[in-house]
C-alpha positions in Angstrom: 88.2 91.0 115.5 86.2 87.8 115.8 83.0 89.6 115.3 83.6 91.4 112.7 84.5 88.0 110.8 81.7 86.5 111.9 79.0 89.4 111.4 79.9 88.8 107.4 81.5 92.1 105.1 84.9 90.5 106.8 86.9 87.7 105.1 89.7 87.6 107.0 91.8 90.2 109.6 95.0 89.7 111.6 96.4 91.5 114.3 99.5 92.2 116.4 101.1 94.5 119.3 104.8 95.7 119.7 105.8 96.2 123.4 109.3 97.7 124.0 110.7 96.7 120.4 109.5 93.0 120.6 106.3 91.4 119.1 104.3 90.2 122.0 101.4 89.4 120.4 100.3 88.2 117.0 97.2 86.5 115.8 95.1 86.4 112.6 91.0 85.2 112.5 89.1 83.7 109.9 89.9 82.1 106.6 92.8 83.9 104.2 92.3 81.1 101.9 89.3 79.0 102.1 89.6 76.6 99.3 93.1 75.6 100.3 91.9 75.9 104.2 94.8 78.2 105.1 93.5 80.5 108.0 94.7 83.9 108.4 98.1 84.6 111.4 100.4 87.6 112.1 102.4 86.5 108.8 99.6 86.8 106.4 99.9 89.1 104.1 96.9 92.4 103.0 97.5 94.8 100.6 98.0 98.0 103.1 96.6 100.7 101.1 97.4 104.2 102.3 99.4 103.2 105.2 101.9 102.8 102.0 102.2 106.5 102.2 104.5 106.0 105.7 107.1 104.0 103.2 106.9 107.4 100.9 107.7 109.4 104.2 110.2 107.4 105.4 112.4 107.6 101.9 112.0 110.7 101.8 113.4 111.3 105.4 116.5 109.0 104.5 117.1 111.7 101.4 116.8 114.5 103.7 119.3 112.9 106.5 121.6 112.3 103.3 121.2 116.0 102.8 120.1 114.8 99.0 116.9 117.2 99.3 115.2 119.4 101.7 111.8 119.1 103.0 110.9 122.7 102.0 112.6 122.1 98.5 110.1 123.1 95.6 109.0 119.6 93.8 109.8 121.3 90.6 113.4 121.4 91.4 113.6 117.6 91.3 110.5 117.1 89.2 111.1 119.6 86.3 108.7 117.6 84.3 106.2 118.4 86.5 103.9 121.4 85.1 100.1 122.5 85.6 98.2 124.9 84.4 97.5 126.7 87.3 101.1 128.3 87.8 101.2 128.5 91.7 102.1 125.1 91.3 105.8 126.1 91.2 105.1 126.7 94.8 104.2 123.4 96.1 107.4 122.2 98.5 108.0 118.1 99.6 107.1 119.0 102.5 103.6 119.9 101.5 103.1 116.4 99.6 103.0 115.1 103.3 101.1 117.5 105.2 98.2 117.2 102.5 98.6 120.6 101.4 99.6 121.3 97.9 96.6 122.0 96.8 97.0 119.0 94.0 93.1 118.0 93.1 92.8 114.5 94.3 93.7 110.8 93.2 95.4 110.2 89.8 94.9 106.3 89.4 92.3 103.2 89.8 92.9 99.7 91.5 93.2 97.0 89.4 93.9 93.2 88.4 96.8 94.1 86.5 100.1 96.5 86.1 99.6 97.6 82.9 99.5 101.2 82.8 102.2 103.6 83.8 101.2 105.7 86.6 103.6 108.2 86.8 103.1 108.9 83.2 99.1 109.1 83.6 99.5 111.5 86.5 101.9 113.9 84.8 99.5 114.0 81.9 96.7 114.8 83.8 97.8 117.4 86.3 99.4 119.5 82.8 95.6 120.2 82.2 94.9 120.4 86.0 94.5 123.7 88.4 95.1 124.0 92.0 92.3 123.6 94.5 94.0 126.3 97.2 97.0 127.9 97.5 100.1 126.0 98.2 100.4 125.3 101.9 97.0 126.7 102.8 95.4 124.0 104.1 95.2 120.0 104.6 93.0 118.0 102.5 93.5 114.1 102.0 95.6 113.9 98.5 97.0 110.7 96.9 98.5 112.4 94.0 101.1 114.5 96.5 102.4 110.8 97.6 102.9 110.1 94.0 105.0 113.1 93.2 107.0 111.7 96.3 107.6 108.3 95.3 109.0 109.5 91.7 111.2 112.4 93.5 113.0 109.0 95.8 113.9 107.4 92.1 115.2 110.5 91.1 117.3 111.5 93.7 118.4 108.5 94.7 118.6 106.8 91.1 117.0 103.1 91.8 113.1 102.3 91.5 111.3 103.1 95.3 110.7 99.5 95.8 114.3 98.4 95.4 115.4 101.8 97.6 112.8 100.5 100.4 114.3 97.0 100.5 117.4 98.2 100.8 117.2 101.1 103.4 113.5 100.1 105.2 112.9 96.5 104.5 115.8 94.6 105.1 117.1 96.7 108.0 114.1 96.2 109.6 113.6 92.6 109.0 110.7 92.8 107.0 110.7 90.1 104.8 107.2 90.4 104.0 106.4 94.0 102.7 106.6 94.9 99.0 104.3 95.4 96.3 100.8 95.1 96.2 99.6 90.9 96.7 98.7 90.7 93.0 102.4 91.2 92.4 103.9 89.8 95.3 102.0 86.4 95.8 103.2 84.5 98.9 101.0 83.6 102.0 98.1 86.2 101.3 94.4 87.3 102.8 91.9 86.5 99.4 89.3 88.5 99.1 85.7 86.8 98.3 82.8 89.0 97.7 79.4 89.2 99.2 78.3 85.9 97.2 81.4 84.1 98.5 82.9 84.2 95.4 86.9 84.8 95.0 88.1 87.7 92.9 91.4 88.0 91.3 94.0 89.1 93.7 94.0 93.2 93.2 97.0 95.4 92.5 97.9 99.0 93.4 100.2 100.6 90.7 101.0 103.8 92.9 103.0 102.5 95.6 103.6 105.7 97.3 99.8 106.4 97.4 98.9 103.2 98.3 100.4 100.1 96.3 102.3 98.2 98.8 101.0 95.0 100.9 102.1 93.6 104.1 101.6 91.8 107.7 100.8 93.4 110.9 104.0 91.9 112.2 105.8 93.4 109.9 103.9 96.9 110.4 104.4 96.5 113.9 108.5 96.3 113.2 108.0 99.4 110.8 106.1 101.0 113.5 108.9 100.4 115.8 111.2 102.9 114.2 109.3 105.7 115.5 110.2 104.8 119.0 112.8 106.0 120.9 115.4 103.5 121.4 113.8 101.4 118.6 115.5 100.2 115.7 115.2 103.2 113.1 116.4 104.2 109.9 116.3 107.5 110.6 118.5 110.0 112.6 117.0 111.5 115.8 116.2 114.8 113.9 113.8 113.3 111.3 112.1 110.7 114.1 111.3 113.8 115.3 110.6 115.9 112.1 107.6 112.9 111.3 106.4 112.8 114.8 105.9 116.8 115.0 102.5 118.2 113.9 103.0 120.0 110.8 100.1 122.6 110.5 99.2 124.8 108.0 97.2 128.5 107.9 93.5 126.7 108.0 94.5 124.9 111.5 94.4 128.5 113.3 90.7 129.0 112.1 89.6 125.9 114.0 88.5 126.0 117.6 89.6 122.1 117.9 92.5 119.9 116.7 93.5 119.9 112.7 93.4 116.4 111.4 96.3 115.3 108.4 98.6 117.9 109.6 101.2 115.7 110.3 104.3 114.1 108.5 102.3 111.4 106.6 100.1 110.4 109.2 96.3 110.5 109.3 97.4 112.3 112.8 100.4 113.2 114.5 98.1 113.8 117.8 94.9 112.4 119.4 93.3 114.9 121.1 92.1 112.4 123.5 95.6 111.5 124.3 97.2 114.7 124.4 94.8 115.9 126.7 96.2 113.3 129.5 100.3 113.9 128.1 100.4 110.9 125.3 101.4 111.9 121.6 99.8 109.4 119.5 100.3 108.8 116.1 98.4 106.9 113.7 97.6 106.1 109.6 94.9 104.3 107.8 94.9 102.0 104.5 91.8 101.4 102.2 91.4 99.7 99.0 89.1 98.2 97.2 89.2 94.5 99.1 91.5 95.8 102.0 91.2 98.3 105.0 94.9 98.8 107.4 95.5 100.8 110.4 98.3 101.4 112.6 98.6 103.1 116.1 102.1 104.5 117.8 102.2 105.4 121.6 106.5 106.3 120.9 107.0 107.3 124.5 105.8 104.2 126.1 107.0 102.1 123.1 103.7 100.6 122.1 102.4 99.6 118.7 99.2 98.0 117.4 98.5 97.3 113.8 94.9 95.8 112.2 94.5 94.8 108.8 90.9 93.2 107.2 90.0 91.7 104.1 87.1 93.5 103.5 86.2 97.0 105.3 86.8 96.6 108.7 86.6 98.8 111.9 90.4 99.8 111.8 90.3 102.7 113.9 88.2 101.6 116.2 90.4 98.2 116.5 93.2 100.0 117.0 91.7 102.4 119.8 90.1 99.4 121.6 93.4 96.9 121.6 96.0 100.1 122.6 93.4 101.1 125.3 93.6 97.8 126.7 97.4 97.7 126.5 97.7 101.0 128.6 95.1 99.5 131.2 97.6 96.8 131.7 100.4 98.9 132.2 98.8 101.0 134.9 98.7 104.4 132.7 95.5 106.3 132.3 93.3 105.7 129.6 90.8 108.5 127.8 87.5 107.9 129.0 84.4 106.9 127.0 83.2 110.3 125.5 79.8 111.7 127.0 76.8 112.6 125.0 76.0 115.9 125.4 72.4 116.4 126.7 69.4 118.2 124.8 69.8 121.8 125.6 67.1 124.8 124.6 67.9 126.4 121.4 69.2 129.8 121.6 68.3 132.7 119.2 71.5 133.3 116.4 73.4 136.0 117.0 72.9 138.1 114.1 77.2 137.8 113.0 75.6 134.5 111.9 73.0 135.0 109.6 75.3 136.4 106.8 76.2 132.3 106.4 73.1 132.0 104.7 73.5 130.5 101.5 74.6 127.7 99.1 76.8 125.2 100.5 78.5 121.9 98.5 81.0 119.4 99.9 82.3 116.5 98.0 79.4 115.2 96.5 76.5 116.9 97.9 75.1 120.6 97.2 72.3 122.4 99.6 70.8 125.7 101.1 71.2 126.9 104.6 68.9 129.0 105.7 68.2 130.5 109.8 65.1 130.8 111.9 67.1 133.5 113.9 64.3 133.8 116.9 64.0 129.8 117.2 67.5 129.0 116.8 67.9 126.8 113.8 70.2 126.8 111.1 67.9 124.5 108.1 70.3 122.4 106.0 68.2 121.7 102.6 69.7 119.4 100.5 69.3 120.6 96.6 68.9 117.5 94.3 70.3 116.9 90.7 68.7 116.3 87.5 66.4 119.7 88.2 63.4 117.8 88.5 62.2 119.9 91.9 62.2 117.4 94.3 63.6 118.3 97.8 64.3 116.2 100.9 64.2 117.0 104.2 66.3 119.2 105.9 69.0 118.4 108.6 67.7 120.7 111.4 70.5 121.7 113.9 70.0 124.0 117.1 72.1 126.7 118.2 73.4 126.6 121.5 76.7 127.4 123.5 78.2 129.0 120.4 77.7 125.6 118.1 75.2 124.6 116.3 74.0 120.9 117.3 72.1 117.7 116.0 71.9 115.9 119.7 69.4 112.9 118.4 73.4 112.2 116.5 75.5 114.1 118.7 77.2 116.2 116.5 78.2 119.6 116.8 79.3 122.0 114.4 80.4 126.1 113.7 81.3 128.2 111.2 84.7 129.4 110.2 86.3 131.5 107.7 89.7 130.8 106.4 91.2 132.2 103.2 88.1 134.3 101.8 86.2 130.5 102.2 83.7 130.2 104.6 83.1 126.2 105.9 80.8 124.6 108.3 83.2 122.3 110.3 82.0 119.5 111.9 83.8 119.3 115.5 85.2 116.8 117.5 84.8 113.6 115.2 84.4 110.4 116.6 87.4 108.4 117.1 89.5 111.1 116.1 88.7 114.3 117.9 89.5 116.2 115.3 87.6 119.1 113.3 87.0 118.7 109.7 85.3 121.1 106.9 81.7 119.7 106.4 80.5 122.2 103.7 81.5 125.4 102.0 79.7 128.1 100.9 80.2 129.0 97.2 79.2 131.8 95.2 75.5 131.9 93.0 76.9 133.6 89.7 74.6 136.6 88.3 75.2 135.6 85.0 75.1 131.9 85.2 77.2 129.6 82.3 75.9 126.7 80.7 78.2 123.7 79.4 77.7 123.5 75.5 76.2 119.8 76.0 73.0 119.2 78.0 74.1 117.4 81.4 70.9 117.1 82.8 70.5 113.8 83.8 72.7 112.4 81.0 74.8 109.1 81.1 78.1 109.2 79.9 80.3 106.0 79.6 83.9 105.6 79.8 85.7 105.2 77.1 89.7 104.6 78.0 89.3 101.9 80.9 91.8 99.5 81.0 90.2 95.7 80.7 91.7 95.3 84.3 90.1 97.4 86.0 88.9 96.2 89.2 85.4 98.5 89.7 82.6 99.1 87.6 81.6 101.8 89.8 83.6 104.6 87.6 82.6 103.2 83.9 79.0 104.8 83.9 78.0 108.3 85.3 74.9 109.9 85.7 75.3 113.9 85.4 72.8 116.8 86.0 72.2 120.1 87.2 71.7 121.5 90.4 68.5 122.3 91.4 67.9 125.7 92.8 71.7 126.7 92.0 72.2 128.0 88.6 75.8 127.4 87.5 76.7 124.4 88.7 76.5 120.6 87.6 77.2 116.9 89.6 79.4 115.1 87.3 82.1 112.9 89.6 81.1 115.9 92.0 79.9 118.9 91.9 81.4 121.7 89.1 81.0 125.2 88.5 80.7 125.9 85.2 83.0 128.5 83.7 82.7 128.5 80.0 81.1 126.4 77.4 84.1 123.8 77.7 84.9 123.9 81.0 83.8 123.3 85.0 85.7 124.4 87.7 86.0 122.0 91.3 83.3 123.9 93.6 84.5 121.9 96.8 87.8 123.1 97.0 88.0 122.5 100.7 87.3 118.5 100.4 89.4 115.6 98.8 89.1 113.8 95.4 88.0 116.8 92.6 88.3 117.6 89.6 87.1 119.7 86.9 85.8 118.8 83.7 86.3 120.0 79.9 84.5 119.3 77.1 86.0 118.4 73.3 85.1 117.7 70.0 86.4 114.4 68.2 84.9 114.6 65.1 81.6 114.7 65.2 80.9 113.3 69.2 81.5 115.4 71.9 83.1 114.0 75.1 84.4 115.1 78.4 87.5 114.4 80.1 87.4 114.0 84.0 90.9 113.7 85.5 92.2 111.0 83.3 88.9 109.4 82.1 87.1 110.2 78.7 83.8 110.0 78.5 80.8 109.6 75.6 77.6 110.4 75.7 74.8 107.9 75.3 73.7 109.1 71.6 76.7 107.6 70.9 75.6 103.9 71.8 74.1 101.5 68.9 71.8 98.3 70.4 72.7 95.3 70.0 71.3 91.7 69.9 74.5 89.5 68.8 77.3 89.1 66.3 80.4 90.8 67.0 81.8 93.9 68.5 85.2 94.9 67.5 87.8 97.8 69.4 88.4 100.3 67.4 92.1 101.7 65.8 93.0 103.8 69.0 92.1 101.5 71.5 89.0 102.9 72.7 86.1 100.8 75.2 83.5 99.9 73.0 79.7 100.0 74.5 76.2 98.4 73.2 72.5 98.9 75.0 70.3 95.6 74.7 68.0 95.9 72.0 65.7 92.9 73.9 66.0 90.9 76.8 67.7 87.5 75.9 70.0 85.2 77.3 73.4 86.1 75.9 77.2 84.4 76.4 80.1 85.7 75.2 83.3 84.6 73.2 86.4 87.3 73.8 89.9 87.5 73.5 91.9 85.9 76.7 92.7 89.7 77.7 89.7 91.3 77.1 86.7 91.9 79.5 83.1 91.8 78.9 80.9 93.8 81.7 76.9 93.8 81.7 75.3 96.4 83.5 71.4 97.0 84.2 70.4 100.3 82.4 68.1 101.2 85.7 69.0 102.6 88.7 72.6 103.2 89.8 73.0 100.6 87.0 73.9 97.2 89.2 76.7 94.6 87.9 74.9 91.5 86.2 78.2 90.4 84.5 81.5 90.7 84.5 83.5 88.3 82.3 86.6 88.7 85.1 84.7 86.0 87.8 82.2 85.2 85.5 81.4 82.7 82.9 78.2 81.2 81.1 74.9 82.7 80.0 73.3 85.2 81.6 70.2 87.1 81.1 70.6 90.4 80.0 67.1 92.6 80.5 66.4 95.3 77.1 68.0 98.1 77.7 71.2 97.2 79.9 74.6 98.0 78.9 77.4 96.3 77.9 81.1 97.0 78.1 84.2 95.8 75.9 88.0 96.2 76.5 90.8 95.1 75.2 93.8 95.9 72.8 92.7 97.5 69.4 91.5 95.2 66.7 90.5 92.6 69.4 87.3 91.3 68.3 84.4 89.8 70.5 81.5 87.8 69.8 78.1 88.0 71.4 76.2 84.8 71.3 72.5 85.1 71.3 70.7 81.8 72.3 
């Protein structure tokens, strides 16, 4: 823990063990506060990310103990609002929303400084224009939205908003007096985040609290964590501790030659492959954010709990691992040992089942072209680039051998497998995890291939319905193209096969966070909608050198390019934003009117962004 504060990326971290129901350990390292000079202890308080989703589970159990729902009702039955366009949506049960397998695209929502959109709202609107990635119950793939759908199903049922259910039936019988919504809402003793420059940002907020939108300490995840131990002080009847501790699998987990990773009741893991192999079930779930990283680790049958939380991204996992490892060393009980790498072995010639994999392959972000050198062994992994401008790197060479294709110099390993007319590259045996996950899928090379109406080829689009506090500026420019060498499909937010003039289908449909795109007229500008964003195109950006920039009637983000470089300041309205990015590169922050104040130098060319409420008006000062 100390070196991760001290090799810089880390602020802050705290950790602590439960032992037998009791907290036996509890420490925090580095500064939470360095202004005020408050360090970090067990009773600081991070925002927990996606260990959140364990709260989602655990009010959901309480309704199905009350016999108020049932795990394998459909979500339509208590979400009727609920609709998609893709109709095997009426198929997607609770249980599903836990087990990462509805199918739902990805993550409805951004982190921010401020509550001021409505979530649920935004996510209803954008799964009504939304299709399915699989099947219903088909297979697990990491979903924030599912979590979503959860935490509005617990106010439904149960009639009171999910934070005030989980104080009353989680929080309070627990004793945790220091878990609830995300530390821009909450306040109290908290970790601050400071960026790279030292500099403190504005404490961030989660809006989906299901997903990821609660904070807490480790003591207090350590008394959650306790719940799940028998003996321990639960909220839930023995049926459901056992209901979230049991693997929940799904069709794709049968195609795998290792352990299925997600396939559990809200966990990251409901085993370690590790751990079973020596008679432990070990449970576990992560948390990321923007500023925070979480993770917690169950061994229920010898009542042990360990839970890690960083200001910045930290090693959670491996924290974890490492601290619960030492605790079973201590008690005597035998501990997984240190994982071998497997030696350089001769390539064998692939058998010739094999060679009808060859083809084009994409996985979240990234398309290529596998190709064999049967006689030699070798399955070539060519990456194809964007923007179609025939450039190619280097291929990831991996040797066949033992019935799996291996990198030794990285000591990975990986096979093929087929599972619902897909056919993936899995990746097995993951570090820390043990688990097999999809690392590409093949997809199909259209005969007739469709072109979008508006040329994508290396094209920037900017967004134009960001809220002013919104905490990244990663999402308000994107760069899109076409793939080279695989007619048919475009990278914009990942990579899309198109379908029609208007429309782009997800291509990764075995991989988390997709989404297809459409394109629409508004009067004379065409833009595209991604999920919930809306983007222009850049023929739609006048220069600027100074005077004023006003938002518009319906609220939308206005954008200027630099006509020259000159040293510019800004007057704005106290909730509007103001954010400067180069026009080079992967366009780098050079202002952002949320930390920053003053002049700044703004090269020709750059882009600026303005938000705020419609008729807001904001003045750029040229010196």
């Amino acid at each position: 823990m100390w070196k991760s504060v001290t090799s810089g990326g880390i602020n802050s971290c705290s950790a602590a063990i439960l032992d037998g129901g009791e907290i036996v350990y509890s420490e925090g390292f580095g500064a939470a506060d360095r202004a005020a000079g408050l360090q970090a202890d067990g009773k600081t308080r991070f925002n927990i990310g996606s260990t959140s989703k364990m709260f989602a589970a655990a009010a959901i159990l309480i309704l199905a103990d009350e016999n108020r729902l049932g795990l394998d009702d459909p979500v339509i039955r208590h979400l009727p609002e609920f609709t998609m366009k893709d109709p095997r949506y009426r198929g997607i049960t609770i249980r599903m929303l836990f087990n990462h397998s509805s199918g739902l695209p990805g993550s409805t929502f951004v982190f921010g400084y401020r509550d001021d959109q409505n979530p649920h709202a935004v996510l209803l609107d954008t799964l009504r224009e939304s299709t399915l990635k699989h099947d219903p119950g088909a297979m697990g793939i990491y979903c924030n939205d599912g979590f979503t759908l959860a935490e509005m199903i617990v106010e439904r049922v149960s009639g009171k908003p999910f934070l005030d259910f989980l104080k009353e039936r989680v929080f309070e019988p627990l004793g945790m007096k220091d878990t609830g919504a995300s530390i821009g809402i909450s306040g109290g003793k908290v970790a601050e985040f400071y960026d790279e420059n030292g500099k403190k940002l504005p404490r961030e907020l989660v809006a989906v609290l299901g997903a990821g939108g609660l904070s807490s300490t480790v003591e207090d995840l350590c008394r959650f964590s306790g719940a799940f131990i028998p003996g321990g002080k639960s909220f839930l009847s023995e049926k459901m501790r056992e209901e979230i501790l049991r693997p929940q699998p799904t069709p794709f987990a049968a195609s795998l030659r290792g352990q299925s990773l997600l396939e559990a009741f809200g966990w990251d893991y409901a085993l370690l492959p590790e751990f079973r192999d020596l008679g432990f079930q070990m449970v576990g779930k992560s948390g990321g954010t923007s500023f925070y990283t979480t993770n917690i680790q169950i061994l229920p049958s010898r009542g042990l709990a360990v839970a890690v939380i960083f200001s910045g991204h930290g090693p959670t996992q491996e924290a974890t691992c490492t601290i619960m490892k030492a605790l079973m060393r201590d008690k005597n009980l035998q501990v997984p040992e240190k994982p071998r790498p497997v030696p350089p072995a001769a390539a064998e010639p692939v058998p010739l089942e094999l060679l009808a994999h060859e083809g084009y392959y994409v996985d979240a972000s990234r398309a290529a072209f596998f190709s064999f050198d049967a006689e030699k062994g070798l399955l070539n992994i060519r990456p194809l680039s964007g923007m179609n401008d025939g450039s190619s790197a280097a291929a990831h060479v991996l040797e066949y051998n033992g019935g799996y294709f291996h990198d030794f110099e990285r000591n990975e390993t990986f096979y093929f497998t087929t599972a619902g007319g897909e056919t993936f590259l899995v990746c097995a045996s993951i570090p820390l995890y043990g688990g097999d996950v999809p690392f590409f899928q093949k997809v199909p090379v259209p005969l007739t291939p469709v072109h979008l109406a508006a040329d994508v080829d290396g094209r920037v689009w900017f967004l134009r319905n960001a809220s002013p506090f919104l905490q990244s500026s990663d999402i308000l420019l994107v760069r899109s193209s076409r793939i080279a060498g695989l007619p048919g499909y475009i990278d914009f937010f990942g990579i899309k096969r198109v379908e029609s003039q208007e429309y782009a289908a997800i291509a990764a449909t075995g991989f988390r966070d997709q989404s297809s795109l459409r394109l629409f007229k508004k009067g004379n500008e065409t833009k595209v909608r991604v999920m919930q964003f809306v983007f222009s195109g850049e023929d739609s950006v006048p220069t600027i050198s100074g005077g004023k920039v006003v938002i518009g009637p319906e609220g939308e983000n206005e954008w200027r390019r630099s006509e020259r470089g000159a040293v510019l300041s800004f007057v704005k309205p106290e909730d509007g934003r103001v954010i400067v990015l180069s026009g080079t590169g992967d366009f780098p922050l050079l202002f952002d009117s949320i930390t920053d104040e003053g002049e700044i130098y703004v090269p020709e060319g750059s882009f600026l962004f303005f938000a705020g409420d419609s008729g807001d008006i904001f003045e750029v000062v040229n010196r």
